[in-house]
py3Dmol code that shows the C-alpha trace and the ligand (Angstrom):
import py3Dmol

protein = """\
ATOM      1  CA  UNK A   1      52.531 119.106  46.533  1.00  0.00           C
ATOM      2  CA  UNK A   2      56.023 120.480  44.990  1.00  0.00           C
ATOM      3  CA  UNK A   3      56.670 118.392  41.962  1.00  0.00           C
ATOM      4  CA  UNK A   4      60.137 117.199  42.268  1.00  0.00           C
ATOM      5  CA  UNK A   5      62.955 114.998  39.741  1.00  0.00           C
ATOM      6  CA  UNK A   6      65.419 113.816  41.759  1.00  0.00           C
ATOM      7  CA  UNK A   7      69.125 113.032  39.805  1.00  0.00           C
ATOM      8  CA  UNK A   8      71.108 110.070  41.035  1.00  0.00           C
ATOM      9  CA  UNK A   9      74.304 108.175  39.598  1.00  0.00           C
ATOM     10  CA  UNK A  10      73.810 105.555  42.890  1.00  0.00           C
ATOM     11  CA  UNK A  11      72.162 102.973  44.866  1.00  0.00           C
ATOM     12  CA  UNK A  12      70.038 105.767  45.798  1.00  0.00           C
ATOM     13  CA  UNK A  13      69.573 105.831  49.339  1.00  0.00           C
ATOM     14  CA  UNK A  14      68.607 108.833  49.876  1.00  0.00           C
ATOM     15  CA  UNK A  15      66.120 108.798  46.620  1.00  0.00           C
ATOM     16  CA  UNK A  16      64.362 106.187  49.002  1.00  0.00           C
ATOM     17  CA  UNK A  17      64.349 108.809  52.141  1.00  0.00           C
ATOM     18  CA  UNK A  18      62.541 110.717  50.231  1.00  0.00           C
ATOM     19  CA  UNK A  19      60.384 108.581  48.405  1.00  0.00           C
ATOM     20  CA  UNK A  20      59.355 107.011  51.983  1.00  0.00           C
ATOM     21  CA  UNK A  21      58.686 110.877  53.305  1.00  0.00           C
ATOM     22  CA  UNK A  22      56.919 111.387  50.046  1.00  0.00           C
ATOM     23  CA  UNK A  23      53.958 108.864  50.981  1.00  0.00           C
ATOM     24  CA  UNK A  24      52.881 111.238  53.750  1.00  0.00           C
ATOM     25  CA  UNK A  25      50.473 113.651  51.993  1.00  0.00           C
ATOM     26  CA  UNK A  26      51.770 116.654  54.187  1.00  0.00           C
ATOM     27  CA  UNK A  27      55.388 116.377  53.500  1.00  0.00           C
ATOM     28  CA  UNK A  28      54.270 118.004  50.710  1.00  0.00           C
ATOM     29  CA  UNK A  29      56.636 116.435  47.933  1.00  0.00           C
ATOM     30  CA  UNK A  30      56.024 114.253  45.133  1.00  0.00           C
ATOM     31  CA  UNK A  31      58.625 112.785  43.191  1.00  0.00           C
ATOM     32  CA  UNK A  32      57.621 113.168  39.818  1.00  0.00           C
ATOM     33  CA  UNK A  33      60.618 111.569  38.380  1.00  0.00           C
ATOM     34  CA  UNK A  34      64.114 110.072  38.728  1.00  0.00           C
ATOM     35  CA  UNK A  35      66.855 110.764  36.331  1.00  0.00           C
ATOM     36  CA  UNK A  36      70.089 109.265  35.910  1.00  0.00           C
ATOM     37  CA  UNK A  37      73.479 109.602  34.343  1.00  0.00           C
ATOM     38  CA  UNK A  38      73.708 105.781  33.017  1.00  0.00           C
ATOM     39  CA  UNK A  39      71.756 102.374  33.028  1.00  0.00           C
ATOM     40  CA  UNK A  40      71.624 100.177  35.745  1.00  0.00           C
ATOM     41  CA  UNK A  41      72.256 102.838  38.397  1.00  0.00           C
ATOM     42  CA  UNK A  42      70.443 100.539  41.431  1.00  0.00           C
ATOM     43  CA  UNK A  43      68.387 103.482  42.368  1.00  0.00           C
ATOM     44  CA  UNK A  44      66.713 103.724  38.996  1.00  0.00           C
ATOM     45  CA  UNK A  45      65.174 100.288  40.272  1.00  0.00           C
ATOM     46  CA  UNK A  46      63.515 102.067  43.683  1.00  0.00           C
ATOM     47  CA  UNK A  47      61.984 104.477  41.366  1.00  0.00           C
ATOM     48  CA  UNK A  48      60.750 101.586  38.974  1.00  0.00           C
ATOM     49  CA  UNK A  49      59.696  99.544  42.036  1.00  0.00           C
ATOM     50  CA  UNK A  50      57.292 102.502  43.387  1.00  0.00           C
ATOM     51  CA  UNK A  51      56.136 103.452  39.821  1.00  0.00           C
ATOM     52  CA  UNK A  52      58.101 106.984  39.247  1.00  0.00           C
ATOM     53  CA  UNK A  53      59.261 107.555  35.739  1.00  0.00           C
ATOM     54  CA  UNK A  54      62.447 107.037  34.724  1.00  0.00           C
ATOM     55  CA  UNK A  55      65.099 108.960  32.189  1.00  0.00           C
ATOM     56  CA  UNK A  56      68.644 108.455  31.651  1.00  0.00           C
ATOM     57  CA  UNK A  57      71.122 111.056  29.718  1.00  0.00           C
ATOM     58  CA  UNK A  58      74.390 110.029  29.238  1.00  0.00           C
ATOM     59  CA  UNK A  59      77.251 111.598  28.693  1.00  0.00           C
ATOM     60  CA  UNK A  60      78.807 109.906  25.880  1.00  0.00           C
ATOM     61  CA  UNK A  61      75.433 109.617  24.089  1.00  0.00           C
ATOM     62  CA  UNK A  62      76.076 113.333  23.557  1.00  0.00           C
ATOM     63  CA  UNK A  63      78.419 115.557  20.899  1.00  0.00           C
ATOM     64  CA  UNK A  64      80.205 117.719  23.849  1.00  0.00           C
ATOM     65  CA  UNK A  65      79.086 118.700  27.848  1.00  0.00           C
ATOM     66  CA  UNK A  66      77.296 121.436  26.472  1.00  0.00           C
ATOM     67  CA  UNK A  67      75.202 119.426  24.258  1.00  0.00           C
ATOM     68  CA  UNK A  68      74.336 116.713  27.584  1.00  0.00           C
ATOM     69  CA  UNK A  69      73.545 119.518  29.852  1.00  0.00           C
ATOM     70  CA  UNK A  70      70.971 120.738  27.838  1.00  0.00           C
ATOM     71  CA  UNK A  71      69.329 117.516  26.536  1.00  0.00           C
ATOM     72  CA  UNK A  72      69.466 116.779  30.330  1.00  0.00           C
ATOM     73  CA  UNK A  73      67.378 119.959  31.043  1.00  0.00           C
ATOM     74  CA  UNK A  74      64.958 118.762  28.257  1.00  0.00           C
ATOM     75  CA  UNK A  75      64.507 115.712  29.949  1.00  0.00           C
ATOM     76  CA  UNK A  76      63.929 117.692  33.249  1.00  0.00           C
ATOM     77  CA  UNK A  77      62.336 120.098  32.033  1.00  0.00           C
ATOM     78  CA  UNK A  78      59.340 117.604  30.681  1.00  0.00           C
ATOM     79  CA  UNK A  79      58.406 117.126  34.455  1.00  0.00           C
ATOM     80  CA  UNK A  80      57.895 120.507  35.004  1.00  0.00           C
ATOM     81  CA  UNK A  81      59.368 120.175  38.468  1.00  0.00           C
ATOM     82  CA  UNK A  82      59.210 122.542  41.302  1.00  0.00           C
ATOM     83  CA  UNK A  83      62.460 121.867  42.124  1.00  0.00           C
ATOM     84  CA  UNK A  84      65.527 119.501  41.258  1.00  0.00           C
ATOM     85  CA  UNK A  85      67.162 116.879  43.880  1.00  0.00           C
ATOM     86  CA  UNK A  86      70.792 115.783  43.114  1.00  0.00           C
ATOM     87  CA  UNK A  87      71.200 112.546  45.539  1.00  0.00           C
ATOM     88  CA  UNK A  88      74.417 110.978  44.548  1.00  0.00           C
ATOM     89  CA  UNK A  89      74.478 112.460  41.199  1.00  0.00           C
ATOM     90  CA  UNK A  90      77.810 112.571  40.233  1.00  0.00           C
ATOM     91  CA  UNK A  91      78.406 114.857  37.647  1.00  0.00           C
ATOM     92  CA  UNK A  92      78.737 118.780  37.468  1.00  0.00           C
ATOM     93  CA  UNK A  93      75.470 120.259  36.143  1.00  0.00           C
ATOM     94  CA  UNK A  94      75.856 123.098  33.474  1.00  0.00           C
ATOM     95  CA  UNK A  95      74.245 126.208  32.519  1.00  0.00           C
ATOM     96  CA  UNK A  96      71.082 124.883  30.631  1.00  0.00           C
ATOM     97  CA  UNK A  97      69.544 123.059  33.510  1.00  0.00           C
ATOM     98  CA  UNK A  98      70.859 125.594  36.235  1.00  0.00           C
ATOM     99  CA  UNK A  99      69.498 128.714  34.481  1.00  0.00           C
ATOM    100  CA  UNK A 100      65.902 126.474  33.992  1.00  0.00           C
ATOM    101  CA  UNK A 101      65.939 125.139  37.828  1.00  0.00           C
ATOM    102  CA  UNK A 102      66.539 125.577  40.830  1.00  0.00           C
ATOM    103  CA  UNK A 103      68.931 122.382  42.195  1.00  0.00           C
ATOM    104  CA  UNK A 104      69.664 121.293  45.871  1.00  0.00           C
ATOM    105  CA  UNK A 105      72.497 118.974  46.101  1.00  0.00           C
ATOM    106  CA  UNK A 106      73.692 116.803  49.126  1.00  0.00           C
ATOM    107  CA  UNK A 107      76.921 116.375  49.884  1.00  0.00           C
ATOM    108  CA  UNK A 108      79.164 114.109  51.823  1.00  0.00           C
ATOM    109  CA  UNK A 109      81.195 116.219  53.894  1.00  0.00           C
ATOM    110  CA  UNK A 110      81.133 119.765  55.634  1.00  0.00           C
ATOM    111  CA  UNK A 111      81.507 122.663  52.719  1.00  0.00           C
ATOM    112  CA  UNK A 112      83.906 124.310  51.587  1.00  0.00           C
ATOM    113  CA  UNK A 113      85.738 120.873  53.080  1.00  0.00           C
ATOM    114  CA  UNK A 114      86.512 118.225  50.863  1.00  0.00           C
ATOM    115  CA  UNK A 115      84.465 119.244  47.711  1.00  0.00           C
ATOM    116  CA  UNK A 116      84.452 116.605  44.946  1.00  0.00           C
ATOM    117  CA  UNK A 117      83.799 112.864  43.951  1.00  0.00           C
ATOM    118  CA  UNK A 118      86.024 111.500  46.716  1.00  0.00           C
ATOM    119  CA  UNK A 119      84.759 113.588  49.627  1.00  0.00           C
ATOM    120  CA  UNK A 120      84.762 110.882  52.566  1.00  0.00           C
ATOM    121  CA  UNK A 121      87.979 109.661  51.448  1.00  0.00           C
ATOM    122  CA  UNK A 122      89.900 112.605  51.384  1.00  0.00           C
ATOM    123  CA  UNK A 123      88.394 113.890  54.868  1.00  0.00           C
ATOM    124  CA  UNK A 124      89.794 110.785  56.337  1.00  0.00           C
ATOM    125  CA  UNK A 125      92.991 110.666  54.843  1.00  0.00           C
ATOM    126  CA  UNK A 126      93.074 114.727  55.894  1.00  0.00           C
ATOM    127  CA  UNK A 127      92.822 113.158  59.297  1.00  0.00           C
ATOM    128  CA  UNK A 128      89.907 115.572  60.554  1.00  0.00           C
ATOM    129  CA  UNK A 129      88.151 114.494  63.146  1.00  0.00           C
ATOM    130  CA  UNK A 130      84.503 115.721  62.527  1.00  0.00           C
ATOM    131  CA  UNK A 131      83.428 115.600  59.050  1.00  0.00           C
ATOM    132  CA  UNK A 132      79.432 115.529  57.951  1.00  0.00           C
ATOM    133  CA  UNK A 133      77.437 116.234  55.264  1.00  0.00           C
ATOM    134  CA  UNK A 134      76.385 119.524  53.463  1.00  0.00           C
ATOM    135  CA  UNK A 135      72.934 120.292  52.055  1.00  0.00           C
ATOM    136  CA  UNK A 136      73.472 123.149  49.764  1.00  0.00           C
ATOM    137  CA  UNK A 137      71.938 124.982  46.281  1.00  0.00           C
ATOM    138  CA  UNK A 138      74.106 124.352  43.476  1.00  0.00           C
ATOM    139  CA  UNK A 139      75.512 126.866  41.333  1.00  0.00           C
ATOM    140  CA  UNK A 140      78.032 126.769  38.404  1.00  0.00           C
ATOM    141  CA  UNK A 141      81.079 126.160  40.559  1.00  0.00           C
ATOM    142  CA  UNK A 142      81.916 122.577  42.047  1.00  0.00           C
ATOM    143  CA  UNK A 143      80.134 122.042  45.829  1.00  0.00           C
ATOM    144  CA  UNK A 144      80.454 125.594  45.968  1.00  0.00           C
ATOM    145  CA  UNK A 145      76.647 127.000  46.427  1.00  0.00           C
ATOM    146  CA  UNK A 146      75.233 128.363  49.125  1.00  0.00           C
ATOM    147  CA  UNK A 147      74.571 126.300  51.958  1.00  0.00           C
ATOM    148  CA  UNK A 148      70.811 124.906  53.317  1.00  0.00           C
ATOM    149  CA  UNK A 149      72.066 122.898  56.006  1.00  0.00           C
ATOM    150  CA  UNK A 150      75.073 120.926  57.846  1.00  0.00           C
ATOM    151  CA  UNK A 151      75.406 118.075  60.349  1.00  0.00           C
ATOM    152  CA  UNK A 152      78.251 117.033  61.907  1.00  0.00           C
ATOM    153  CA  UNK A 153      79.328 113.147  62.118  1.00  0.00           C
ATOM    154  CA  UNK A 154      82.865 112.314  64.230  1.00  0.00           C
ATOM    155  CA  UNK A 155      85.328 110.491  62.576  1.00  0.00           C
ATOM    156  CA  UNK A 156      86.103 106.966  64.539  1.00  0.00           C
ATOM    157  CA  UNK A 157      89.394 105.443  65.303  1.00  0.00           C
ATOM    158  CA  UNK A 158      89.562 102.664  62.727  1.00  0.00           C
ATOM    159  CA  UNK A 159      87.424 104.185  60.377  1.00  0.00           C
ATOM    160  CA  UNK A 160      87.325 103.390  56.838  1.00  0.00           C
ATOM    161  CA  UNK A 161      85.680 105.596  53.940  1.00  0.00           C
ATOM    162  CA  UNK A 162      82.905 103.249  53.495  1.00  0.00           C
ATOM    163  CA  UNK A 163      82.585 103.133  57.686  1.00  0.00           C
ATOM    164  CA  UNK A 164      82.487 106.766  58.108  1.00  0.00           C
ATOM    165  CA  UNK A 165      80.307 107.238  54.800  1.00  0.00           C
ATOM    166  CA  UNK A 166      77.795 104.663  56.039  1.00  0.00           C
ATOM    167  CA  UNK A 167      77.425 106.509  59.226  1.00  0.00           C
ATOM    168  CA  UNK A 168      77.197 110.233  56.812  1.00  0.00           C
ATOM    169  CA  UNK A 169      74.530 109.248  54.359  1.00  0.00           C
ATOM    170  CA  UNK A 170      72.317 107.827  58.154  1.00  0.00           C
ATOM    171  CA  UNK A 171      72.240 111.251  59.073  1.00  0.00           C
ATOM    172  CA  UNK A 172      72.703 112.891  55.580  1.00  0.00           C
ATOM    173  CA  UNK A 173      69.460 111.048  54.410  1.00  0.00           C
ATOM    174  CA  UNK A 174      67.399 112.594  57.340  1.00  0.00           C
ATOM    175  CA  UNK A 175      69.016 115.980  56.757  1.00  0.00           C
ATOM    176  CA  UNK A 176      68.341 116.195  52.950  1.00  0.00           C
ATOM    177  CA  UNK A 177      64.231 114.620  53.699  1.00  0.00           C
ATOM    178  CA  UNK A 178      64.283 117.851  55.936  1.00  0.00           C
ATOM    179  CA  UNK A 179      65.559 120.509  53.726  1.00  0.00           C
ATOM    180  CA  UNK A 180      63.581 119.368  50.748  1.00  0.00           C
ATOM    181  CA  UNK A 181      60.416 118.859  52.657  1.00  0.00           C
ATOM    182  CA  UNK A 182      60.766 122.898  54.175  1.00  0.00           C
ATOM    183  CA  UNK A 183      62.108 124.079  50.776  1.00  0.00           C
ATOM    184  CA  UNK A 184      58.765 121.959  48.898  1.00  0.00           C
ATOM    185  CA  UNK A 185      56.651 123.661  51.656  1.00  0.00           C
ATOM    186  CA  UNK A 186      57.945 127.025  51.831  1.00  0.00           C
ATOM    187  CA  UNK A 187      60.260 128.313  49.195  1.00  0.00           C
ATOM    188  CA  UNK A 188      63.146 130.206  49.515  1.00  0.00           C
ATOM    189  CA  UNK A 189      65.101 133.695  49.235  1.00  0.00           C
ATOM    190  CA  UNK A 190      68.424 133.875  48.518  1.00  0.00           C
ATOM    191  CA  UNK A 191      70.652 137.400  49.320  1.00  0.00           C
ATOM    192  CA  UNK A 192      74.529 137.249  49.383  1.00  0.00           C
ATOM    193  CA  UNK A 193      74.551 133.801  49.989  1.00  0.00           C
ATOM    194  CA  UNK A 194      72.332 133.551  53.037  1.00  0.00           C
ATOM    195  CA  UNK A 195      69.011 131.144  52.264  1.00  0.00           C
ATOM    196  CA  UNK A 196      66.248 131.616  54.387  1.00  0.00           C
ATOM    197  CA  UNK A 197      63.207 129.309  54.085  1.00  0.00           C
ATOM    198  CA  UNK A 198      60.102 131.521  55.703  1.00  0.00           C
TER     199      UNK A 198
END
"""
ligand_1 = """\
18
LIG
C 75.659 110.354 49.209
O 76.450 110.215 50.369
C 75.934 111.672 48.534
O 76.227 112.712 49.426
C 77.145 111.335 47.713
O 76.853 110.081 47.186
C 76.071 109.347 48.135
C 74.894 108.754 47.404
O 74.274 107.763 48.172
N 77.353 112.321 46.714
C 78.551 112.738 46.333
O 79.598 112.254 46.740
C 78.527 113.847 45.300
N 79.843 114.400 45.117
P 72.891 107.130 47.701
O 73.038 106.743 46.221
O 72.716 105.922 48.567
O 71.810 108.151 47.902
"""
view = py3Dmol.view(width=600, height=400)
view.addModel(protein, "pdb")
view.setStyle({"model": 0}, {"cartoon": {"style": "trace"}})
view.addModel(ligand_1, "xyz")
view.setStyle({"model": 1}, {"stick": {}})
view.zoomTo()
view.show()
């Protein structure tokens, strides 16, 4: 199986999709870790619960960015992973743990659409109708990398953010269990932005 560390800042939802998928032998993943960007992040306690090791790097443990990004590689980088999850990870990743892995992200809206911390919120306020979620590859730039997959979710009259992100991360969770499951099987090639998972 594709040895995989999985980054979260949350109460890890989708950490548990893919924990869940992970207990079937031919999904092919194993989550080999769980890292996160501060203590008592809920879904450090899934990964407890199911025995997954654990590491946290904080920011303000840390002399600069620079100096984070790479301890956080380190502490990657000691899994030996296959391949890097960010699942409600929410800060920017820099060039030490980019350049050493390669790093799918999922996303709360459709990309290039409401990039950012505040994704759900700004789509409503926007006042789009369909918004969704965006599986992509991250590169250096903010939600900018190229894309693995989309689905769409409508907006609802008397939505509120945490409606209309309750209803994203039930069809965001499936969507990201998919892609990582194909890319853990598979691989991928990238060429001008187009990935394509044989
Ligand atoms: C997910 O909806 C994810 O797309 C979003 O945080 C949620 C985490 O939920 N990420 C971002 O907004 C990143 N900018 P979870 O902790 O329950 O998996």
């Amino acid at each position: 199986a594709a040895r995989v560390v999985v980054l979260v800042s949350g109460t890890g939802s989708n950490l548990q999709a893919l924990i869940d998928a992970a207990t079937d032998p031919a999904y092919g993943v194993q989550v080999v870790a769980v890292g996160a960007d501060r203590h008592g992040a809920r879904a450090l306690e899934r990964a407890v619960r199911h025995g997954i090791p654990t590491f946290v790097c904080r920011v303000p443990d840390h002399r600069d960015r620079q100096a984070w990004d790479a301890a956080l590689a380190e502490q990657i980088g000691a899994h030996t992973p296959d391949l890097v999850v960010s699942a409600g990870f929410m800060k920017i990743l820099g060039e030490a743990v980019l350049s050493a892995h390669t790093v799918v992200n999922t996303h709360p809206a459709l990309l290039p659409a409401f990039p950012g911390a505040h994704a759900v919120a700004d789509a409503l306020a926007y006042g789009v109708r369909v918004t969704g979620c965006t599986a992509h590859l991250v590169d250096s730039g903010v939600d900018t990398g190229p894309i693995l997959e989309q689905v769409a979710v409508p907006v609802e009259d008397g939505d509120t953010p945490e409606s209309l992100h309750e209803r994203i991360k039930t069809v965001e969770r499936s969507m990201l269990v998919d892609v990582v499951g194909r890319l853990a099987r598979h691989g991928h090639t990238l060429t001008d932005r187009k990935v394509t998972i044989p």
